[in-house]
Each structure stands twice: as C-alpha cells, then as structure tokens.
VEXLUM-289346 format. One record per residue (C-alpha): z, y, x; residue number from 1. Coordinates in nm, 2 decimals. Last residue first. Example, Ala and Ser with C-alpha at 12.3 -4.5 7.8 and 13.67 -1.06 7.14 Angstrom:
2
R      zz      yy      xx    i
R    0.71   -0.11    1.37    2
R    0.78   -0.45    1.23    1
***
This chain:
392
R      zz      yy      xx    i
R    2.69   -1.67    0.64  392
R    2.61   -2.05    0.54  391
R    3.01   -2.15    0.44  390
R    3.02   -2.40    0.71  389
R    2.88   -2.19    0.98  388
R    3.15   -1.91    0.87  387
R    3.42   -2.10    0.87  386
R    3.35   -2.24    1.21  385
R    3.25   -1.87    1.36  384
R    3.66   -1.76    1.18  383
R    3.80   -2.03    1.38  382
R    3.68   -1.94    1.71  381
R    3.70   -1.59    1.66  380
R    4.06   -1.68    1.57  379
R    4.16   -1.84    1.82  378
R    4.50   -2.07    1.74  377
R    4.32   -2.29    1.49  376
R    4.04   -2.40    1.73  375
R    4.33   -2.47    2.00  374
R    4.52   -2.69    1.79  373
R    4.23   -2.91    1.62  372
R    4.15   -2.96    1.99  371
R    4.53   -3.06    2.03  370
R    4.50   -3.32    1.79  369
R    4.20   -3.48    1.92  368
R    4.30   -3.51    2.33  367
R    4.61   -3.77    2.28  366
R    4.43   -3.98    2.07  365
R    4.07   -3.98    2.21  364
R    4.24   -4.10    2.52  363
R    4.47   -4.40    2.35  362
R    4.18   -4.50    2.09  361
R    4.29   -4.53    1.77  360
R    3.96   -4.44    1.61  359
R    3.84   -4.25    1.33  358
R    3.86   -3.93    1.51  357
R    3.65   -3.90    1.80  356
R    3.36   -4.13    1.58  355
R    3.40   -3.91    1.25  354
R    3.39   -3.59    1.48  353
R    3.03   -3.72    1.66  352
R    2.88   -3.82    1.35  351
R    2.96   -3.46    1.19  350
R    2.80   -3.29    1.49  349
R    2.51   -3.56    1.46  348
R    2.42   -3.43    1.07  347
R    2.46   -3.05    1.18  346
R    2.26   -3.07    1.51  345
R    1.99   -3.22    1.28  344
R    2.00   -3.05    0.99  343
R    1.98   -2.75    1.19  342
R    1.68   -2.89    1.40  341
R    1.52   -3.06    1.11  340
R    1.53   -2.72    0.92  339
R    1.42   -2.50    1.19  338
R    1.08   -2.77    1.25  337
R    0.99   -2.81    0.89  336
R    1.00   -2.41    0.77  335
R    0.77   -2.31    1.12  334
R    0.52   -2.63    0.99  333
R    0.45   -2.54    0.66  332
R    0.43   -2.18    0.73  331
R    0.19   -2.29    0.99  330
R   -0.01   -2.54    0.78  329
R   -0.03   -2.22    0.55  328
R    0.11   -2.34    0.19  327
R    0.24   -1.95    0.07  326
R   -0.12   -1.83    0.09  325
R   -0.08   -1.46    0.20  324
R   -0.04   -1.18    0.00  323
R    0.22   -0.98    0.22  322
R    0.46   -1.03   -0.10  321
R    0.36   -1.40   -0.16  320
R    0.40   -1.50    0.17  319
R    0.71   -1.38    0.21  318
R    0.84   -1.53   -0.12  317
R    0.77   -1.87   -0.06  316
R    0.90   -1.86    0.31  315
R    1.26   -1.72    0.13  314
R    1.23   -1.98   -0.12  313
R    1.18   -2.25    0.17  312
R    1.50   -2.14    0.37  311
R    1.69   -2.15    0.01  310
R    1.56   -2.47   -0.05  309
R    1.66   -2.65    0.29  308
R    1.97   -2.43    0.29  307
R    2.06   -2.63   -0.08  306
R    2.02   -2.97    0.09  305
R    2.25   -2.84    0.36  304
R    2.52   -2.75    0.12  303
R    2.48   -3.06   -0.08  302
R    2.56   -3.27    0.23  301
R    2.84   -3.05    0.37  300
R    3.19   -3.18    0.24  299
R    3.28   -3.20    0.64  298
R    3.39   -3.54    0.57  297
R    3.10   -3.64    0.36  296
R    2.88   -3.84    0.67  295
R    2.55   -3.70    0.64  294
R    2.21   -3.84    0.47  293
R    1.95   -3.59    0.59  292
R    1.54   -3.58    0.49  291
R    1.54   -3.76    0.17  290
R    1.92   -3.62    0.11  289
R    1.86   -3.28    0.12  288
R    1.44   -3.16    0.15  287
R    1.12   -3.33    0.25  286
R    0.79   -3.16    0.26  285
R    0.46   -3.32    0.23  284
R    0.15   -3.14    0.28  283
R    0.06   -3.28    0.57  282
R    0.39   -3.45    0.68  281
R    0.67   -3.27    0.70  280
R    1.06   -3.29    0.75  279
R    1.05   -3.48    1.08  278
R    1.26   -3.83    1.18  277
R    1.44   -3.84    0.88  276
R    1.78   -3.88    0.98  275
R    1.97   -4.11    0.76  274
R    2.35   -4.15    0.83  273
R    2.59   -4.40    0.66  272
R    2.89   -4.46    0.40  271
R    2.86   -4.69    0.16  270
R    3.02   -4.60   -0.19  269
R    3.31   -4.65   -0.36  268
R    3.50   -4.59   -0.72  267
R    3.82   -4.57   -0.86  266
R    3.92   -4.54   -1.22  265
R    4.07   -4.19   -1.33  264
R    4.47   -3.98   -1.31  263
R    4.58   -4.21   -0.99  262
R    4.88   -4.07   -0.89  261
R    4.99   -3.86   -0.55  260
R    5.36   -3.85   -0.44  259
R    5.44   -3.46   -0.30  258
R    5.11   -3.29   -0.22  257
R    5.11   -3.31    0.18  256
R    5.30   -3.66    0.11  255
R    5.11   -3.74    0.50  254
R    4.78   -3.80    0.25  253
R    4.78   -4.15    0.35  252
R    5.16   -4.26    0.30  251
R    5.08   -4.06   -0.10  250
R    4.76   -4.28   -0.07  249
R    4.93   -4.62   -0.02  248
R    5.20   -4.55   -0.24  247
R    4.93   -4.43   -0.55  246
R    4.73   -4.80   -0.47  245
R    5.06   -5.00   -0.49  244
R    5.09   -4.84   -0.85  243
R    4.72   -4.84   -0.93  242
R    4.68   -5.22   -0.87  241
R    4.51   -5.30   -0.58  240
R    4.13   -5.44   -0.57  239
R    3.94   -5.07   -0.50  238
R    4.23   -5.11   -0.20  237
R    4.09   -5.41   -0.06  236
R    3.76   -5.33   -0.09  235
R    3.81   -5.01    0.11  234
R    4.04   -5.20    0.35  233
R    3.75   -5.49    0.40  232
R    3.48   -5.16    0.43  231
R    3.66   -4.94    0.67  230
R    3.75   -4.62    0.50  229
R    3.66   -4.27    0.41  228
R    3.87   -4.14    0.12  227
R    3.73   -3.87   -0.13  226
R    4.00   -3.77   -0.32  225
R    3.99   -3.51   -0.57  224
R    4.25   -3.30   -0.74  223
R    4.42   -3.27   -1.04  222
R    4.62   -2.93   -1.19  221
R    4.40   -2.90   -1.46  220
R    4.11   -2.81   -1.27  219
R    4.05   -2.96   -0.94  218
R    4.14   -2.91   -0.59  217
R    3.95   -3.16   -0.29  216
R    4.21   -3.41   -0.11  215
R    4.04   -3.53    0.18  214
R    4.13   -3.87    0.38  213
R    3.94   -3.92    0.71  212
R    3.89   -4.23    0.84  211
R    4.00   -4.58    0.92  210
R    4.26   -4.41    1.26  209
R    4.31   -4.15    1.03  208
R    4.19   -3.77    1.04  207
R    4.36   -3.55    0.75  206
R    4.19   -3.32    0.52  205
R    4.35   -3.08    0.28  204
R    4.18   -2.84    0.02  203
R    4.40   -2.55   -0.09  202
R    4.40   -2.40   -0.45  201
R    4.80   -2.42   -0.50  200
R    4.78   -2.79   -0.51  199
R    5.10   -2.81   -0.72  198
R    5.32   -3.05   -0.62  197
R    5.40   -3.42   -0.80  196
R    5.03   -3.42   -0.77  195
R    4.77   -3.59   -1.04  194
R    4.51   -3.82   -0.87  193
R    4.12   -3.85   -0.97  192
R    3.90   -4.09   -0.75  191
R    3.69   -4.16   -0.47  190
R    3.65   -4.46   -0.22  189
R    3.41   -4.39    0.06  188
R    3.30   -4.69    0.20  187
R    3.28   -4.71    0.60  186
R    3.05   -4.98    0.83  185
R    2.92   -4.65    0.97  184
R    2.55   -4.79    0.92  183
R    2.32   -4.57    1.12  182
R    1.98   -4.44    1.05  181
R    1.68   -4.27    1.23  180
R    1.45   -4.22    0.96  179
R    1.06   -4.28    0.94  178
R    0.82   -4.05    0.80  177
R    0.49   -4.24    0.67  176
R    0.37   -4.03    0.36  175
R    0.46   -4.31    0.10  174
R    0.85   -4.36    0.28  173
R    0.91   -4.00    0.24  172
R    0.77   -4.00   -0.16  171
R    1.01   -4.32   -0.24  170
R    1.30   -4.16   -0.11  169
R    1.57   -4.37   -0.04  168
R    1.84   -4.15    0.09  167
R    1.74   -3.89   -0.23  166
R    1.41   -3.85   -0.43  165
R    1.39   -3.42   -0.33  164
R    1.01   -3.55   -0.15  163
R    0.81   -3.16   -0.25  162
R    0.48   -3.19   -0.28  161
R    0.20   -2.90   -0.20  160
R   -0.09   -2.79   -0.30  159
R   -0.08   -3.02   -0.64  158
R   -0.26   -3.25   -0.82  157
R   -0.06   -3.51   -1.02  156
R   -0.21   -3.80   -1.09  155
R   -0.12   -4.07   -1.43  154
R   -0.14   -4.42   -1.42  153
R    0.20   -4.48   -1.55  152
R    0.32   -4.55   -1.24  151
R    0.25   -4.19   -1.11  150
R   -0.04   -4.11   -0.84  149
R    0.06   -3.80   -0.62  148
R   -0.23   -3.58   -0.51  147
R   -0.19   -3.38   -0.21  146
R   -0.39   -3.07   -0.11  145
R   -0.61   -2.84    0.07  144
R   -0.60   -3.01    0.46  143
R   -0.62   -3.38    0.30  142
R   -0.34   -3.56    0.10  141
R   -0.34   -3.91   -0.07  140
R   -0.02   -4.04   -0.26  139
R    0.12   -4.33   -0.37  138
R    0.39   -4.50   -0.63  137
R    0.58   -4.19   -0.76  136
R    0.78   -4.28   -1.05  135
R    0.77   -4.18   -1.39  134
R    1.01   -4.08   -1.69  133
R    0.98   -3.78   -1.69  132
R    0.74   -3.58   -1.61  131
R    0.88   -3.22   -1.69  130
R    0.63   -2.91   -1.67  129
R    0.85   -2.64   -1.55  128
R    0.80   -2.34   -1.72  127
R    1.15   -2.15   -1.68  126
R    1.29   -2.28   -2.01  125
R    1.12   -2.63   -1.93  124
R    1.39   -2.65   -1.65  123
R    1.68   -2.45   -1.76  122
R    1.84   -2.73   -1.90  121
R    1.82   -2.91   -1.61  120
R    1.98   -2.70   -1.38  119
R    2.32   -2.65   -1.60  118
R    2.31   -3.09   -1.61  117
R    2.22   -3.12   -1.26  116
R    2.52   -2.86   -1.18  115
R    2.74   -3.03   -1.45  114
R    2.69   -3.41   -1.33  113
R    2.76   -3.27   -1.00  112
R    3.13   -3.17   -1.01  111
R    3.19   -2.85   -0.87  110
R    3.47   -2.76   -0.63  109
R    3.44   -2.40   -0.54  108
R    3.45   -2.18   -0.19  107
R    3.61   -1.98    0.09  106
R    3.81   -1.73   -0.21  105
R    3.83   -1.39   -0.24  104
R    3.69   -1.33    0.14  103
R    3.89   -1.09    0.41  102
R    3.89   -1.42    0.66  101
R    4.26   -1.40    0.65  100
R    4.29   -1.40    0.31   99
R    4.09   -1.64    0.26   98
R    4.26   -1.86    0.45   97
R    4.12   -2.10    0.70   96
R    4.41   -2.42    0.88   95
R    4.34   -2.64    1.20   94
R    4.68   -2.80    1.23   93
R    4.84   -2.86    1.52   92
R    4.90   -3.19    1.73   91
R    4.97   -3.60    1.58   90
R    4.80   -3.85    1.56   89
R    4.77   -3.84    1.19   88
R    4.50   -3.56    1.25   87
R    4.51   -3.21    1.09   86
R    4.27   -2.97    0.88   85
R    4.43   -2.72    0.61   84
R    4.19   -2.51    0.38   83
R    4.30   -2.21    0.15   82
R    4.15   -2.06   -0.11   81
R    4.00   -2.30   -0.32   80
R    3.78   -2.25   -0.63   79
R    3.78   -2.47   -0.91   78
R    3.49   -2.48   -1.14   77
R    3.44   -2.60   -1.49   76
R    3.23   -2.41   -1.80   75
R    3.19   -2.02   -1.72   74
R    3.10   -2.14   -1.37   73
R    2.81   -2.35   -1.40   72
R    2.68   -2.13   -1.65   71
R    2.69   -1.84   -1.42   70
R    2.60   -1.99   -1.19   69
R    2.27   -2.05   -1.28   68
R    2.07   -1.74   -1.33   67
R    1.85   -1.88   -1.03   66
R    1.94   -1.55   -0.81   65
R    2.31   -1.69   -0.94   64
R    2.23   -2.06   -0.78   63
R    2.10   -1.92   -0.43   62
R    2.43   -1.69   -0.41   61
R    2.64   -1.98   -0.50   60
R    2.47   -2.15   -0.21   59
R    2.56   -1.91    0.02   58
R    2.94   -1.94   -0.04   57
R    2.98   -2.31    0.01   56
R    3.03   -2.57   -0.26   55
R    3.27   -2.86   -0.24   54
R    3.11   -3.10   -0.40   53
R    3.25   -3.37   -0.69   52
R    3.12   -3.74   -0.76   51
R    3.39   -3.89   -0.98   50
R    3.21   -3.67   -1.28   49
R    3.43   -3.58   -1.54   48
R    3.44   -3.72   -1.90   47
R    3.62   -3.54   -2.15   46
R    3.41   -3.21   -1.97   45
R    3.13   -3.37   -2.07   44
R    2.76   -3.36   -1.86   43
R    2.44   -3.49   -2.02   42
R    2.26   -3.78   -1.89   41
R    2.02   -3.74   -1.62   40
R    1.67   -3.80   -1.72   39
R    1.51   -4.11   -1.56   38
R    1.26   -4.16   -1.28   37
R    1.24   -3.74   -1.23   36
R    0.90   -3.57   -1.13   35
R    0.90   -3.26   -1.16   34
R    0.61   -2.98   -1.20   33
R    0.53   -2.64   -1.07   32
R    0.28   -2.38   -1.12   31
R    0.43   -2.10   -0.90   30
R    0.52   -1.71   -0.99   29
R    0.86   -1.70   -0.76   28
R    1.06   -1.78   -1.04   27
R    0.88   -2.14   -1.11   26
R    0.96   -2.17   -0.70   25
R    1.30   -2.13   -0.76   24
R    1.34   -2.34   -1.05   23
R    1.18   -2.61   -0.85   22
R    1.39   -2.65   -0.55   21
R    1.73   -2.58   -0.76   20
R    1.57   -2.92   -0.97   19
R    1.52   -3.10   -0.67   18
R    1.80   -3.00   -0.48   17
R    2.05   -3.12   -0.76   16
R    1.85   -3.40   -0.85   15
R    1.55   -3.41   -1.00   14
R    1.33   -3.56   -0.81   13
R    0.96   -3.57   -0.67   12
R    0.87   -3.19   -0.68   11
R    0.50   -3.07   -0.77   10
R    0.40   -2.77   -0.59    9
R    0.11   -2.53   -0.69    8
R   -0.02   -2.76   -0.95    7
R   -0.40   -2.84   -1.01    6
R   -0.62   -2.75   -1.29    5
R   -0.62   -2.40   -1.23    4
R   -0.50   -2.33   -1.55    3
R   -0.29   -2.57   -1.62    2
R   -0.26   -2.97   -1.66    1
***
C-alpha cells in the first residue's frame, strides 16, 4: 500500500471537497488515498455544466495554495462585482459593490464539472493513490485507526477517514451519525438564459412568495438561474414550452435584465436540509455535503464544504510544525465541534430566510422588505454580511 503499510487519511469521495480535502493533505507530507464510485467525466467548454457556484473569496485562496486556480481560472470563470437583493413584496433593495467594499471583485461563478475536473487531474500528480471505481461498504475503527472495507474486497488502512460522499453518504451512515433533515417540498429548476441587457457582472436575487429566483453571471454574456420553487409549479414549468417558460421568468426576475431566454435545457432538483447531527465519530470525519445539505439561496453550500477543509488543513499543518500527531482525539474533536457549530448556525440562518420569505403571509409581508431596507442603509451592517459570506 506504502511504506508504512497503512494510509494517513483515506478520503471517501471525490467531489469537489473531496478531492480539495485530499490534495491538501498530499501537500502537507500525508499518505493519502480516494475513494471515488465512478470517475467524473471530463469537463468541455461546448458543453457547460447546469450546476454552477458562486465562489467566495477565501476559498479561491484555499484553491491557489493547491496550485489550482489558476487552471480553473485561465479556462472559464465569471467574476461578479456587484450584488442586488430585493423581495417582490415590495421595500428596498439590499445591494454590495465592490467598489464600495474596496475589493476588485466579491466573487466568481464557476461551474463544477471544471473544478472536479482541474482537481482531478492533479490527483495522482500530487501522489494520491486513486481507487476508483469502489465503494465503501463497512468500516471498523479503534483508538489508532479505521479500516474501510471496499466492494471489491479490498481494505484500506488508514489513521484517519475522511466521509466527502455527499447528502447520502455511505461512510456517515457506516459510522452511526444521524442527520436532522427537512424536506422543503421545493425543486430547484436551473438553466441557461441569454439577456436582452447586459448583466454588467452583477448577481440578482429576488424573494417570491414560491421562492427565491437568482440570476448568477456567466460568460458570454449568459447567466444562470437557479429558481427555487414549489414542487407542482416546478414540474409545471420543467413541462412548458420555452417561449411561455422565457415570459414566465422575465415576470419572475421583475425584467431586472430586460426579457430573459432560455439559451440550455432545464433541469431540477429537490431541495432540502441535512444536518448531520456531529461531524466525528472515532476517527471519522465528515466534511460539505455529508455533514451539511443547505438551502442554495445564499449560494453557500460549496463555500462551507470548502471552510470544512481549509479549517482541517490549517489543524493538519499545526500539528505537523510543533511535531505533534496530526489525528489527536482532541484535535479531532476541537476541528468537529467549531465546524458543526458554524455549519450549523449557517445551515438554520438560511432555513429561517427561505421560510420569512417564501411565504405570502400578510405580517411577514409587510416586515421582510424593509429588513432588506435597513441592512442596506448601514453600512457596517452590510459590509459584516458580505464579509461572513465571503469567509474574511
């Protein structure tokens, strides 16, 4: 296996988080291996990825200290400048600009088929050994290690194991964590549209009474919609044809872009939270969307499954400067409980604005708008938001 006969840290997933996860710890001077179920195909840019992020500050950081970024960045990113918030209900606008917040831009839409696809080509470079394909079908830990048997009858040895599988994760459910979940009955229907305006490298948001409607910028002029919607009206409008489907959305999106056309097919997916009730056990740690599944209005679900790494990196790296053994059940233990609790607040913050906004609720109505008001008319108010969001 290698020299020791036993990995360092062995990561279930290859993912985004997963394969940030283990290139970081490859860099840091650990054995490490990855365990993907099937190898991600490669990214095109004829043939972008629906699934799009938009990335905070920080986490650009973590993926140029990985010699990533630049990759990802050199072949399709869109970075926006501006950011305008409001609710259909009516009251001010909650709006960041760079400019204002002395930054040269507030972030970057990526698309995630070309982050996996600049991570995963770097993998085996960087001395990850690759298993793949194989799935994780149990485990057995003690105090000095956990061994993960694969489902082709291989075991992997390692100090520590890493569960980056996603909502479902196979590795969480094998070390006994449960989740805390909620259905929010929502689809999120996402697409490509062209603009009869330009989108001048600002994201927009608006509440509705369904759900909120975001309009993320692209390159080439196109942007991003990521539309969160009862199921029946999600259905309904997967079902339309693209010309009622382009009046509908331009009526959504308040004509903040002029009349918006489809420019890709349309896809959905269910919206709901998983809460993983702790981010440890033994010698199991969980990490993004095996430990948090958030609601995508605030765009934030990548961003905390990269703070989850970078927190982890930054434990690695202590330990191995002061010489000290990087998997100390305390170290363990002090990353796991300040993750949970930011993911925590972070993932029931978002719950709490999708519930006080995707309602039409007489009360909630008339109070909504005008807190989107007040946050945009203070600006140490506005800049702290901003600068939660963006990891600084």
């Amino acid at each position: 296996m290698n020299r020791r006969g036993r990995f360092d840290a062995v990561v279930v997933g290859g993912g985004v988080i997963g394969a940030a996860c283990a290139l970081g710890m490859a860099d840091a001077g650990l054995d490490v291996a990855l365990v993907e179920v099937a190898e991600p195909s490669a990214w095109s840019p004829t043939n972008p990825d629906l699934r799009v992020y938009a990335f905070a500050p920080d986490n650009a950081v973590l993926l140029d200290a990985l010699n990533v970024w630049s990759d990802v960045a050199r072949q399709r990113v869109q970075p926006y400048r501006r950011m305008r918030v409001w609710d259909a209900a009516g009251g001010d606008a909650l709006e960041f600009s760079a400019d204002e917040l002395a930054r040269p831009r507030l972030g970057w839409i990526v698309e995630h088929g070309l982050l996996v696809d600049c991570l995963w080509r770097q993998l085996e470079r960087r001395g990850v050994v690759v298993r793949c394909p194989a799935r994780v079908t149990g485990i057995e830990q003690d105090d000095s290690g956990v061994r993960l048997v694969l489902d082709d009858g291989g075991m992997l040895d390692a100090r520590v194991a890493i569960a980056a599988d996603g909502g479902q994760s196979a590795l969480r459910e094998l070390a006994g964590i449960d989740t805390d979940d909620r259905d929010y009955n929502q689809l999120g229907l996402v697409a490509y549209v062209r603009s009869e305006l330009p989108h001048a490298e600002t994201a927009f948001q608006r509440f509705l009474p369904g759900g909120p409607l975001a309009l993320l910028p692209c390159t080439g002029g196109r942007s991003s919609i990521v539309w969160s919607l009862p199921v029946d009206e999600a259905r309904r409008r997967m079902d339309i044809d693209a010309p009622a489907f382009n009046r509908e959305l331009t009526r959504a999106s308040d004509a903040c872009l002029g009349a918006l056309e489809l420019d890709s097919p349309r896809a959905a997916f269910p919206l709901r939270r998983k809460l993983a009730q702790a981010q440890r056990a033994g010698r199991v740690l969980l990490m993004g969307d095996a430990a948090h599944v958030v609601h995508p209005l605030a765009g934030q679900g990548v961003n905390l499954g990269l703070r989850d790494v970078s927190a982890w990196l930054r434990s690695v790296r202590d330990a191995r400067a002061k010489g000290r053994d990087f998997d100390a059940a305390s170290r363990l233990q002090r990353w796991a409980r300040e993750r949970r609790s930011d993911n925590t607040i972070s993932t029931l913050a978002f719950e709490a604005i999708n519930r006080a906004y995707s309602n039409d609720q007489p009360i909630a109505t008339l109070l909504r708008g005008h807190a989107l008001g007040v946050a945009g008319r203070v600006p140490v108010l506005r800049h702290a938001l901003w600068r939660h969001a963006a990891g600084l």
